[in-house]
Phi, psi and omega in degrees: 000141191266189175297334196282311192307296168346269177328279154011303174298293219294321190310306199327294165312307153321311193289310192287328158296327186290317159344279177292000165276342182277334187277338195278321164324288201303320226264313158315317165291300194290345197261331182281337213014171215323132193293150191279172188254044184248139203265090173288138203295122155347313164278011157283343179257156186312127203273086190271152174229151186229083140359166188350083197262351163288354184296174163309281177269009166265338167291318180309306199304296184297334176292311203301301186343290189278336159303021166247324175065060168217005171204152163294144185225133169239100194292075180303123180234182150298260166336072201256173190078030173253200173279333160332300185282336179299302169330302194261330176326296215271003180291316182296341167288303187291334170292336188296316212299292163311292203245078178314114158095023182289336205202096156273158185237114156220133195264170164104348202258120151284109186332311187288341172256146202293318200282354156289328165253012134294334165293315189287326225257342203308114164080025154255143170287351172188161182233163168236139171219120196237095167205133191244161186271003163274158229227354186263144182320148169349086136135007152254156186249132182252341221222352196266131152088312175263358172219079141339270177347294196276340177259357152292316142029268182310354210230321179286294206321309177308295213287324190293326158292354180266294179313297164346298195266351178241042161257313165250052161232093214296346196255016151269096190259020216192163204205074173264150188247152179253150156175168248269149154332124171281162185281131208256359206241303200299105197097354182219353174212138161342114174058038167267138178252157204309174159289160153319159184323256190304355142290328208251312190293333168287310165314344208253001206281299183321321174288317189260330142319310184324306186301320176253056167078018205254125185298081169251152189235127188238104156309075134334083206231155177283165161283356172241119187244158179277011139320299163342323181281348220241157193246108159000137188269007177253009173272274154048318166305269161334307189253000183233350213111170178243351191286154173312312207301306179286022182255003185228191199230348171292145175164153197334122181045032149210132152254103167312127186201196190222355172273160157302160200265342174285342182280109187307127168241170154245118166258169174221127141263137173329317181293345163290333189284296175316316172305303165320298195292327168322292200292335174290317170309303192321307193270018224312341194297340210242328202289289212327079163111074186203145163264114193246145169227149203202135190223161148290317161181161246205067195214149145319137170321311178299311180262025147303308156306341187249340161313296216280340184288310228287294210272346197265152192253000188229034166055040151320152160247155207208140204225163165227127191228092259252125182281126186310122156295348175290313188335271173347296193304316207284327166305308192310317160309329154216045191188134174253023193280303203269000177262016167272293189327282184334320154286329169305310192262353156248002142298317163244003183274353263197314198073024178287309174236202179210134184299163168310322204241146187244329201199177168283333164300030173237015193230017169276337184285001163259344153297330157339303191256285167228136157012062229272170154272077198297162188290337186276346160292337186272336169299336177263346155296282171310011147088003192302308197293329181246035171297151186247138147293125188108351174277140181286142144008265206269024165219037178261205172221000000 
């Protein structure tokens, strides 16, 4: 079988379970009908914990959570007193103001020990379980890509400690995973190479809890966030300004990206991982051990440039400009920060594997349930639609 068919299948398939989990969802809501308008007391609702919730997307995931009001979030981190930690501070004011005790903050948890995260997971009904080989202080990467060894290590230890605290926490019935596309080539067409490293062991984490008895729902999610466009929030002060404009990396005749400009990507906005991860807790009947896969939308470099000429109101031009993977390599000898994209992206710029999605129209049976967030909303979020040509970056609002 060559590669394309191959991908194709895989796609075909993937397109057609989502289908049927949406329809199984829809079927339920229809059968339940409308929900009553009585408000259940907080301390009444099941009680969820969220792994690394100062992350980028674990956070989105405790924001989308509570904001449905249909579960208690107990949010975990490391760290507390960064900008990060900041984040769930002031998310955690505005919840209080409204829903008192809808949203905990508890710091201090380390991945690798069982007993911090048997203390964290205690009288909860579900978990997002969130883990990486990074191994380091806040926002650096030590394990991707060049110590294989040392970053499976890093990955079993956190899940085997995870396996742990929710062997003894029995009242955790439900489980969610975020990770990667699955592979779709490896093993079924010639001479195709394996995924990466920290890709092929993060596929494999949902199947080895399943085995040792663990209720999991495996979130399929891409690995290109419309993040990617965005200037880091704890640089964003310092180097750009506070304005929408200085929080992104878009600006006149240029969109960045690390792909061909011809090249299909699957982008996620977060706050879609966080919806999800909602409807899944929500559903346990449909969810429940199952690999679900979800994108925010399905576009090309190019048709990234013709989104933002589109969606901008004072006839910006707009270029897409794709970062030298020699460029990458060449960093790469002395930072390992670029060598998780840099494998990411030459794992499919290779033409090795295939995203979940052939187009954006394969991603309509998940607006049956929610919205996606599409790039032309995250361009009206980030201040894009309304740049002047000739305008800087870092002073527009």
């Amino acid at each position: 079988m060559d590669r394309d068919t191959a991908v194709k299948m895989a796609q075909q398939a993937i397109k057609a379970k989502n289908k049927r989990l949406v329809d199984a969802v829809l079927k339920i809501r229809a059968e339940r009908g409308p929900e009553p308008m009585v408000d259940r007391p907080v301390d009444k609702l099941p009680l969820i914990a969220v792994t690394c919730a100062t992350g980028w997307e674990c956070y989105a995931v405790v924001e989308e959570l509570t904001r449905t009001l249909k579960f208690r979030v107990r949010a975990l981190y490391r760290t507390p007193g960064t900008q990060a930690a900041a984040r769930l501070e002031a998310l955690l004011e505005k919840t209080e103001a409204s829903h008192p005790g809808l949203l905990s903050l508890h710091s201090g948890v380390d991945m690798n020990s069982e007993a911090k995260l048997t203390e964290a997971f205690a009288g909860c009904a579900g978990v997002v379980l969130y883990v990486t080989a990074n191994t380091s202080k806040a926002g650096k990467i030590t394990n991707h890509g060049n110590d294989p060894a040392g970053g499976r290590a890093a990955v079993m230890r956190q899940v085997l400690a995870a396996l742990g605290a929710l062997r003894a926490n029995p009242s955790v019935g439900h489980v969610i995973t975020l990770v990667f596309p699955p592979d779709k080539v490896h093993g079924i067409v010639d001479a195709a190479p394996e995924a990466p490293w920290w890709i092929h062991q993060r596929l494999r984490i949902s199947d080895f809890l399943r085995g040792q008895g663990v209720n999991v729902t495996c979130i399929h999610r891409p690995a290109y966030y419309y993040a990617m466009h965005r200037v880091d929030y704890t640089a964003q002060a310092q180097f750009r300004g506070d304005t929408k404009l200085s929080k992104t990396m878009i600006r006149e005749n240029n969109i960045p990206g690390i792909n061909e400009p011809d090249f299909l990507v699957n982008w996620v906005d977060v706050r879609d991982v966080g919806k999800w991860a909602g409807t899944c807790f929500e559903y346990p009947e449909v969810f429940s051990n199952q690999d679900f896969s979800i994108a925010s939308c399905a576009l090309t470099g190019h048709q990234l440039v013709e989104i933002a000429e589109k969606t901008n109101k004072h006839g910006m031009k707009f270029r897409y400009r794709p970062f030298p993977q020699w460029l990458m390599k060449m960093i790469g000898f002395f930072s390992e920060e670029v060598i998780y994209p840099l494998r990411y992206a030459q794992w499919y710029n290779d033409q090795t594997n295939g995203y979940d999605f052939a187009c954006d129209a394969d991603l309509a049976d998940l607006e049956r349930i929610h919205p996606r967030w599409t790039f032309e909303k995250k361009l009206e979020s980030w201040g894009i639609t309304e740049i002047w040509p000739g305008q800087s970056s870092g002073t527009g609002s």
